[in-house]
N, C-alpha and C positions, 0 to 999 in steps of 0.2 A: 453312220455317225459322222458329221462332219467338225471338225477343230480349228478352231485359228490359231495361225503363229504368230508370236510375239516377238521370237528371231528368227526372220527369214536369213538375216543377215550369214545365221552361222554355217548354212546350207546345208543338202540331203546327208551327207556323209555321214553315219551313225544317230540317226534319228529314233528317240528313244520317245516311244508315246505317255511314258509313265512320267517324264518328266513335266511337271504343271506349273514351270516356272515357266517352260517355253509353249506349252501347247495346251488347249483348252476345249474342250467338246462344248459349244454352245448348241448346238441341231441333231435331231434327232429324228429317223425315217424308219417306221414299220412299216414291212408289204405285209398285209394279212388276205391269205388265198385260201388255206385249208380247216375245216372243223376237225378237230381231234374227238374223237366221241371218249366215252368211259370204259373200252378196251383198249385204248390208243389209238384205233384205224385216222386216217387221214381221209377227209372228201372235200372235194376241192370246193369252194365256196360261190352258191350262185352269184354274189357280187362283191369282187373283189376290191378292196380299197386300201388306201396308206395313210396313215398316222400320223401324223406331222407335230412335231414339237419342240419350241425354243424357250430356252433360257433367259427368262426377262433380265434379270439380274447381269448373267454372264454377258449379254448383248449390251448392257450398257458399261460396264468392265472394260468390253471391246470398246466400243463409239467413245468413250471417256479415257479412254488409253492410262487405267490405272490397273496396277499390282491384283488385286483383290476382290471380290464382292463388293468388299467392307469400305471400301475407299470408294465406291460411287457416288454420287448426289442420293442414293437412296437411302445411304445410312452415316457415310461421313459426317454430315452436321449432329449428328446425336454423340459419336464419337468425340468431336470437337469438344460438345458440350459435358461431357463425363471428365474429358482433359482437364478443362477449364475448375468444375466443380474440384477437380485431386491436386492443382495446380501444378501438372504435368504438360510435356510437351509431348505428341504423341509420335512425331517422327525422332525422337531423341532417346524412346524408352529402348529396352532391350524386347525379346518377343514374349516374354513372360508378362509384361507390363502392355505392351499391342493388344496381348489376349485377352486381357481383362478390359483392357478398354471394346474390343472387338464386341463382344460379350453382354457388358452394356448397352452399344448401341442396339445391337441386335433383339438384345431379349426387351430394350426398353419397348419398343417398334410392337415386339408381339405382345406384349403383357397390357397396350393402350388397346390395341383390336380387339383383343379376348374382352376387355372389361367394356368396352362399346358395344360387343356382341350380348352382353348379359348375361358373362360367365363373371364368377365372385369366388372368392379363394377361400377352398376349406381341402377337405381328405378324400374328395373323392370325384373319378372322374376327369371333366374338362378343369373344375375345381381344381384338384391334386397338380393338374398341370401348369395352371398359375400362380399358383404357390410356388413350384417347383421354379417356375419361370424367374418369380418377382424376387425369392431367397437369393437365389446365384447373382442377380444384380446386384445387393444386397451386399452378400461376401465377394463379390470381383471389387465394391465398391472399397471395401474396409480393404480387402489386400493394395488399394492405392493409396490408400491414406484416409477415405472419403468416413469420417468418424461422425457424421450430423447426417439427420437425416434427410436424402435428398433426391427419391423416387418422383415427388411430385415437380423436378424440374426436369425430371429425365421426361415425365407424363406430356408435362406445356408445352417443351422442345417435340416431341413427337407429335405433338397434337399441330403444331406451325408446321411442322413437314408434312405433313400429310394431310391435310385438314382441305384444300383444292380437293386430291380426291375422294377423300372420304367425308363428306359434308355433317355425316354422321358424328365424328370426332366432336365438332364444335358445340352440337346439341346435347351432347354427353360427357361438355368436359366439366361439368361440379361431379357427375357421380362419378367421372375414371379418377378426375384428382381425388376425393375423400377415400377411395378404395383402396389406393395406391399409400395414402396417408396413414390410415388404420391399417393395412396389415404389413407396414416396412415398419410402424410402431410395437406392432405384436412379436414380429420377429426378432426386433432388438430386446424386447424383455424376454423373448425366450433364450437368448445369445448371453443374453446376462445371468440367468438363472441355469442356462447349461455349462457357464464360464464358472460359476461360482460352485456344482456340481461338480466337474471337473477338477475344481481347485479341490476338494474334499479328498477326491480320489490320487491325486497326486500327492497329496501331505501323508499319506499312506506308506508313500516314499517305494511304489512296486515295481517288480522288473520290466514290467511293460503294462499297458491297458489293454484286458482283457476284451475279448469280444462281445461279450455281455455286457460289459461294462460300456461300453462305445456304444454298442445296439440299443441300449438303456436312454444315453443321450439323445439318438437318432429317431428311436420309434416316441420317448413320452416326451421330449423335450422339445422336436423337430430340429436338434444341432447338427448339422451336417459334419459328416464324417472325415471330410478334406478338411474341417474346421479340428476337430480331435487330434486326424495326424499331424498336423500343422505345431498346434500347443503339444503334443506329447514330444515332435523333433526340439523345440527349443526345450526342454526340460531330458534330454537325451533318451528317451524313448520312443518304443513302436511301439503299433496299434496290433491288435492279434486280427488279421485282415479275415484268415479262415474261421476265424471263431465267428467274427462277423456276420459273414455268407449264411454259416452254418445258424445263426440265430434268427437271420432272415429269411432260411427256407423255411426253419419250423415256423415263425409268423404265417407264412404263405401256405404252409399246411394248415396250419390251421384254421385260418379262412376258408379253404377251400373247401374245409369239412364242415364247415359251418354254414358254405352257398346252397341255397335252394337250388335242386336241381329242375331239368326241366324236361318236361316229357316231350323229347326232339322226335321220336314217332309222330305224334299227329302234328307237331310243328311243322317236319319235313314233309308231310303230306298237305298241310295246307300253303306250304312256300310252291311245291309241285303243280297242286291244281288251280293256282294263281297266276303263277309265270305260264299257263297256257291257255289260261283264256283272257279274252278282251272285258274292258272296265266295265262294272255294275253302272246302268244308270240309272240313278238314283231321281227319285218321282214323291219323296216325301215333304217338299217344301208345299206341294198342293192338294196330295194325298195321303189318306191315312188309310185308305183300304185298295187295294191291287190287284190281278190276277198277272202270273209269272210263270214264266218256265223256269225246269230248274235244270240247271246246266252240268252239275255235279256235287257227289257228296263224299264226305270220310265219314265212315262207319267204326266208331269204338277206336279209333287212332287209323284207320287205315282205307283207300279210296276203293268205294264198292259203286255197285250201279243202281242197289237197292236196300233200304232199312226196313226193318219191324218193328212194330211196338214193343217198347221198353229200352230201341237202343237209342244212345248216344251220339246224335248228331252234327257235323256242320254241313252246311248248306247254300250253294251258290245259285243265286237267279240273274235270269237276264237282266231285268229291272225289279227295282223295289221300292214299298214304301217307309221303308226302314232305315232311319239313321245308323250309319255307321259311327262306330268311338272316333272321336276325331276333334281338334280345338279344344279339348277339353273336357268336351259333355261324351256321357258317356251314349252307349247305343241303346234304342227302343227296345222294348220289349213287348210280346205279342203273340199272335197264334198264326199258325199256316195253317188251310184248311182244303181239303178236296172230297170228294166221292168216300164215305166212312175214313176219314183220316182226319186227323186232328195232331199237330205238332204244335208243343208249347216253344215260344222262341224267349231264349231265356238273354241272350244278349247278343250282338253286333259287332263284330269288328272291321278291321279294313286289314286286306292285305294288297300293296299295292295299292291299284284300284278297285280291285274287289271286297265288295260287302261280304263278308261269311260271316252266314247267321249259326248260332251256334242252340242248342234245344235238344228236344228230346221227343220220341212218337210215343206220343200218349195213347192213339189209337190208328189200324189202318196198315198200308203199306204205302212207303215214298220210294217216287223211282226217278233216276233220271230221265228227264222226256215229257213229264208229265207236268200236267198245269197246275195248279194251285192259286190258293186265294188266302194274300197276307190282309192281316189284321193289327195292325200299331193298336198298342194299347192308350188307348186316348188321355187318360189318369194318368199317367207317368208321363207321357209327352206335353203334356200340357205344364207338369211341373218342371220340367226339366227348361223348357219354355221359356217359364217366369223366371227360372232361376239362371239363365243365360244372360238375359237379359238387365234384369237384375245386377249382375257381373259387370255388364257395359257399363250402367248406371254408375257403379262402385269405382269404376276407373275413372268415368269421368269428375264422379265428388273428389276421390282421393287427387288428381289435378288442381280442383282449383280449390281446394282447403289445405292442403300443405305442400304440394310442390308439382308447380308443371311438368317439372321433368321426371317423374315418376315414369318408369317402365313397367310393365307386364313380366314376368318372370316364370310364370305358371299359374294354370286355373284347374279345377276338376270341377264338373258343372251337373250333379248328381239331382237325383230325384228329390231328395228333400235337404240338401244343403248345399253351399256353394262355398267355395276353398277359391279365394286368389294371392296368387304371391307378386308379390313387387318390391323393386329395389328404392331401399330407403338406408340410409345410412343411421337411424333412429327408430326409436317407437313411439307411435302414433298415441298422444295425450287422452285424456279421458275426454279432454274437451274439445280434443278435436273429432274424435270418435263421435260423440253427441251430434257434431257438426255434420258432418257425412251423412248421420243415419237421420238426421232432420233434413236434409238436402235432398236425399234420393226416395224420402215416404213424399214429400213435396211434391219434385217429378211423376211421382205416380199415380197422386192428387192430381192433377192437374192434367191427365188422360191424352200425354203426346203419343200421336198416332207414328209408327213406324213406316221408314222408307227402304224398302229393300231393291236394288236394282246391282247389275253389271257394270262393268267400266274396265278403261284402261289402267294399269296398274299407276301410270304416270299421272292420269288424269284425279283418279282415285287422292294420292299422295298431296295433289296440287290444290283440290280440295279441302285439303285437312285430315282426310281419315287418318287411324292409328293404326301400325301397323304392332306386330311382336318384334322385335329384333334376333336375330339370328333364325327367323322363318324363311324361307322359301317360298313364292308368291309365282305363280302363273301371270301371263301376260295378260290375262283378263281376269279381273278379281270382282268377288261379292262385296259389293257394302250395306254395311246395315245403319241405317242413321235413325238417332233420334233428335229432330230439328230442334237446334237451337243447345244440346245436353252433349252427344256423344257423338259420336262419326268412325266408326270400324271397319275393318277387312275383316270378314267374319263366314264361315260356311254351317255356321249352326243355326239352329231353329231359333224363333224366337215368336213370342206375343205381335200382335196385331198392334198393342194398343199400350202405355203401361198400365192404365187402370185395371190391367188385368193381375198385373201380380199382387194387389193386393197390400198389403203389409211385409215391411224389410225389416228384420232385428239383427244386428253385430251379434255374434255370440262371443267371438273373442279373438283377442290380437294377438300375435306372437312373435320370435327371432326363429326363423329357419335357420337360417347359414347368415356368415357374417357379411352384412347389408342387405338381408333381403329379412323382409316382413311378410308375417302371414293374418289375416283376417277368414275368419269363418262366419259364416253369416244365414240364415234361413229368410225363406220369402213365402208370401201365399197362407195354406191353411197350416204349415209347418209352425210360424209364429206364433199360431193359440197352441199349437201343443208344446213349442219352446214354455210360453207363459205361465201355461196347465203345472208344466212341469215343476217352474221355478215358484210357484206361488203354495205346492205342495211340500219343497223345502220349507219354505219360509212357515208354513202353518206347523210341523217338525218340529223347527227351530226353536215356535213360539211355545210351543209345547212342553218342551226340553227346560227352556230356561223361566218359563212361567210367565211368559213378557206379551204383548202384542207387537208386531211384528212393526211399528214406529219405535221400541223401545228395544227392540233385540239389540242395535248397533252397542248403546250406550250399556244395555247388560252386558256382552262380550267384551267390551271393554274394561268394565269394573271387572271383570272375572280375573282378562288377563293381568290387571295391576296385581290384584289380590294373589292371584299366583307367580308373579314373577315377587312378589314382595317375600312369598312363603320360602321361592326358593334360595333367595339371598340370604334369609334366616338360617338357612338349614348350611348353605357353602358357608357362612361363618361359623357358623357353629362345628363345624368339619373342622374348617382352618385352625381354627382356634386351640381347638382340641389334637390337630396335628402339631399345632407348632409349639406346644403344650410338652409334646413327646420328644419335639426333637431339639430342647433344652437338656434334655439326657445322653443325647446322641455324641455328644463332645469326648465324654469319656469312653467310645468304642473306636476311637483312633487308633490306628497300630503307626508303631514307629518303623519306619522305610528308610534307611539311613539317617539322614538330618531333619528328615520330613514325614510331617502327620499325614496319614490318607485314611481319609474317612468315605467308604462308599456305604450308602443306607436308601433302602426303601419305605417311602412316607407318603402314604395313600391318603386321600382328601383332599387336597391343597393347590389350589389352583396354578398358573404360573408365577405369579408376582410373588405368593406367599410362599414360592417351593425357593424363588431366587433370594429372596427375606433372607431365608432360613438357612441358604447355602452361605450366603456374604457373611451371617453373623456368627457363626461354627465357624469359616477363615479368620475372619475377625480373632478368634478367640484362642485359635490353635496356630495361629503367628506366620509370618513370611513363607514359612515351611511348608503350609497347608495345601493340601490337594482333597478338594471335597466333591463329590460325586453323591446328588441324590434323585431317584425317579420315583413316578409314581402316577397311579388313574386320581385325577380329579374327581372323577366318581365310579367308586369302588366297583359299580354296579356295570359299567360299561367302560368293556376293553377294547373300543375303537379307539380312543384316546388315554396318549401314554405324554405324560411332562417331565424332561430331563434336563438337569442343573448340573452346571461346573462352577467349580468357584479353584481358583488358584491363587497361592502368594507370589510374592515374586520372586523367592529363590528357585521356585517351583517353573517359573516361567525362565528364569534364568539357565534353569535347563533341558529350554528348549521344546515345552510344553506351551503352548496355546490352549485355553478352555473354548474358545468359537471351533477350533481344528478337532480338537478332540469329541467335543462333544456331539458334535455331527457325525462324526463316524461310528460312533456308540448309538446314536440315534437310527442308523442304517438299519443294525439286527431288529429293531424295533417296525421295521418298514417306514423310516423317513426321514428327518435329516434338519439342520438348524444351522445356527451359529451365534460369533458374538463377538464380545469383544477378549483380548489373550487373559485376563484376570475374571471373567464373568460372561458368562455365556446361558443359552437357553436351546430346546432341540424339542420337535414333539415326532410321536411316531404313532401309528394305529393299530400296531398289535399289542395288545397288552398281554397277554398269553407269553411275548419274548422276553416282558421284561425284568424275570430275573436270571435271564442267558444274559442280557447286554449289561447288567450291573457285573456281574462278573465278569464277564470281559471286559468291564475296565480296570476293573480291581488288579487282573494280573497284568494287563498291560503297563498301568503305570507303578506295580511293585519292580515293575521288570525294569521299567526305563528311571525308577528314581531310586532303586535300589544301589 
């Protein structure tokens, strides 16, 4: 390990390496001489080498003769800029006000990469982590003052620092800023609705906020927990930290019992027989029929030197004509065949560089050593083919009908359908849909013949081709072009020609995760049996309503008026009838010292007509009044429960609130409201609790107005 000193000045005398005000390990030397095997023995290594590794960051710390990381040219300017945004000075703050600015620059720097790489923030994974990432800028911001939202200037400032070397940045700064935009938006309304949450649980007036209670914020709400203890110190409490833990390992049990598990037996035997042999090469771009040795197999989860008929195989060849799952399409399917043996190959994978075919012996005996003769199943490859390609096409339409800079995001490139994902910060129009799918049946009218060749990955790039972002590319890359339409880095199969695939149909558009869009779509002889499919609804449909299928739209339509007109007849007739009732409800007031409290349950009644009804019983029962009424809108169904405060003002004068109260009463009910302190509303989804939560209010406010 090598360190620099910062005070050579103070000399050797008591030289303490822990100290990192003065001393700094920027280098870093491994001798690696020995293999340890899996009983521990040591052997010393036919060629021995050293590791060598430095500190970009810490080396420029040194060469720049500042304090910190954080104070270099690499992240100082974004720091400035978070100053500037809190109208703070950053060498004047204390280290608690550094840190947050620190914090900012830092996490802004990683949260611009990730969303260039074509990571988008949700619950999971690399996701989870910019979320995680973009929050804490978020809350460092608020703890400076920074009260407006202002990720996308942290986003531009990162994108000027770094945009020399990441050329990438500038190509992708509409979708890092929109990303950056939509989810520092989503987090402030979640910040508000955990705030307002919060306040509930506070007016409660408890000894402390339980763990549950926090965990509740943190897991539905996404409120961070530094944000709860933060608000529970200025209102003199703590947070129950163990209660916390403890709610967050049962979450994590839980999950765990709910992960698919995975059969690490034939896993670990196919990670074993891979890491010791050399790459499959692969012979299916020209052939679809081969003769192979076979190098090795797992039998039933476990590596044997010979199977029989009926077991369970995978199977490694020197060469093959078999695609391996990879870019998306998945792997050939087919048969191996030798001297009375017959193996169905049921799918392809890759480990490593090796192809493992995965199947079963239909007939025969397969050994190691022994030759064989694969057979791609031509049907499937051929669709898998169009539907690649296909793909290309889709990416190239979706470019130039709604935005060049549309990414790739993920594809599955299946036998009879095609799934691709892309980052869009919207959903694609019906009419631009039409657009697309009149675009790429066009191109394939028009029977552009395909160019498939090798290249430098630079050369490639310089070109035009597309690549994925955040893929990995060898120094010499496949491109697949369609002259004058599409240009890709691509190792999958594809048509000769597009006349080949025939017919494209969207089947449908969707929201994966926030900013990214999914289209499903079939190609080939898949489209008459989509059509098949849909033209057998439609003949159903017309059947049903008595109509020909130009007239179903306009029958479904009269239907739904006709029935939404029946059910607004039937809620007034309820209403009516309830409010009917609860003109008698005046005289079931009990007297609570100075004050009437009337808690009643009044089923039918919508919300407006439940709050009618609450206002005009206070109305009626004076200053004094505390009226409390719930009830299912429809008797019939207890996912929905509506609950009404109505208070006077002597009633608020001490010290009652109907928004405070009534949300809490809304709790036992499963969920929660508010309003204003004289008139309030709350809905809950268990109607089964709701006459536990009528009573408990009943005694809570005999008790407090008693």
């Amino acid at each position: 390990e090598i360190y620099y000193d910062f005070k050579p000045e103070l000399g050797d005398d008591g030289i303490d390496l822990e100290d990192d005000s003065r001393f700094i390990e920027f280098y870093n030397l491994v001798f690696m001489q020995y293999n340890r095997d899996a009983e521990g023995t040591l052997t010393p290594l036919a060629n021995r080498n050293i590791d060598t590794g430095m500190g970009l960051e810490r080396m420029a710390q040194i060469l720049q003769a500042v304090p910190n990381n954080y104070e270099t040219d690499l992240i100082y300017p974004l720091i400035e800029t978070a100053a500037g945004l809190a109208g703070v000075d950053y060498k004047a703050l204390d280290e608690k006000g550094k840190t947050s600015l620190k914090v900012i620059g830092d996490h802004s720097r990683a949260i611009t990469q990730l969303i260039c790489d074509g990571v988008t923030a949700s619950n999971l994974g690399r996701g989870y982590i910019l979320r995680r990432l973009l929050r804490r800028v978020v809350r460092h911001g608020r703890l400076l003052g920074i009260d407006k939202p202002f990720l996308t200037a942290m986003g531009e400032a990162s994108i000027a620092l770094m945009q020399a070397a990441y050329p990438q940045l500038l190509e992708r700064r509409e979708v890092i800023l929109a990303e950056l935009a939509r989810e520092e938006a989503r987090f402030l309304e979640t910040l508000e609705r955990g705030e307002k949450l919060l306040a509930d649980v506070l007016a409660a007036k408890p000894k402390q906020i339980s763990g549950e209670q926090a965990f509740e914020l943190y897991d539905t709400y996404g409120f961070p927990l530094e944000l709860t203890e933060e608000i529970a110190e200025e209102h003199g409490l703590r947070v129950d930290l163990e209660g916390f833990e403890a709610a967050m390992e049962a979450q994590r049990q839980r999950a765990k019992a709910a992960a698919v598990s995975i059969d690490l037996t034939l896993q670990d035997a196919i990670e074993q027989m891979a890491a010791e042999l050399e790459a499959t090469s692969f012979r299916g771009y020209e052939l679809l029929d081969h003769s192979s040795s076979v190098l090795a197999l797992v039998v039933n989860g476990e590596p044997a030197e010979r199977a029989e008929a009926g077991d369970q195989v995978q199977v490694v060849l020197d060469t093959t004509p078999f695609y391996g799952e990879g870019g998306g399409q998945v792997g050939d399917r087919g048969v191996l065949s030798g001297e009375g043996l017959i193996v169905t190959i049921e799918a392809v994978s890759r480990n490593r560089s090796v192809f493992v075919h995965s199947g079963r012996v239909e007939r025969g005996a397969l050994v190691v050593g022994s030759v064989v003769h694969g057979q791609v199943d031509r049907s499937c490859r051929r669709r898998a083919q169009a539907n690649h390609t296909a793909t290309h096409l889709l990416q190239a339409a979706l470019k130039q009908v709604v935005d060049p800079g549309i990414g790739q995001a993920g594809s599955l490139v299946d036998f009879d359908r095609l799934r691709f994902d892309f980052h869009c910060p919207r959903a694609i129009s019906t009419e631009e849909l039409e657009q697309i799918e009149a675009l790429i049946n066009g191109w394939i009218a028009e029977a552009h013949s395909l160019e498939v060749q090798e290249m430098a990955i630079e050369k490639a790039k310089a070109a035009g081709a597309v690549a994925m972002f955040g893929e990995k590319y060898a120094d010499v890359v496949r491109v697949v072009d369609v002259p004058g339409v599409s240009m890709e880095l691509c190792g999958g199969t594809h048509v000769s020609n597009t006349a080949e695939i025939g017919l494209f149909k969207i089947v449908s558009e969707s929201g994966v995760a926030a900013g990214i869009r999914r289209i499903e779509a079939v190609a080939g002889a898949a489209v008459l049996a989509y059509l098949n499919e849909r033209d057998a609804v439609v003949k159903q449909l017309g059947e049903r309503f008595k109509a020909q299928p130009a007239e179903i739209v306009e029958r479904v339509v009269t239907l739904q008026a006709e029935l939404k007109a029946s059910q607004k007849a039937l809620s007034a007739a309820r209403e009516e009838l309830a409010l009917a009732k609860s003109a008698a409800l005046a005289a079931q007031a009990e007297a609570v010292g100075e004050h009437a409290l009337l808690v009643a349950r009044l089923d039918g009644v919508e919300g407006g007509g439940l709050q009618s009804a609450a206002q005009g019983l206070a109305d009626q029962l004076g200053d004094g009044a505390a009226v409390v009424l719930g009830g299912l809108p429809d008797p019939s169904d207890l996912g929905k429960v509506i609950l009404v405060a109505a208070f006077g003002k002597d009633v608020i004068a001490k010290g009652q609130q109907a928004g405070k109260f009534i949300g809490g009463v809304a709790k036992a009910c499963g969920g929660g409201g508010g309003g204003r302190p004289n008139l309030a509303q709350a809905g809950g989804r268990d109607g089964s609790a709701l006459d536990g939560a009528l009573e408990q209010a009943r005694t809570a406010l005999s008790s407090d107005l008693g």
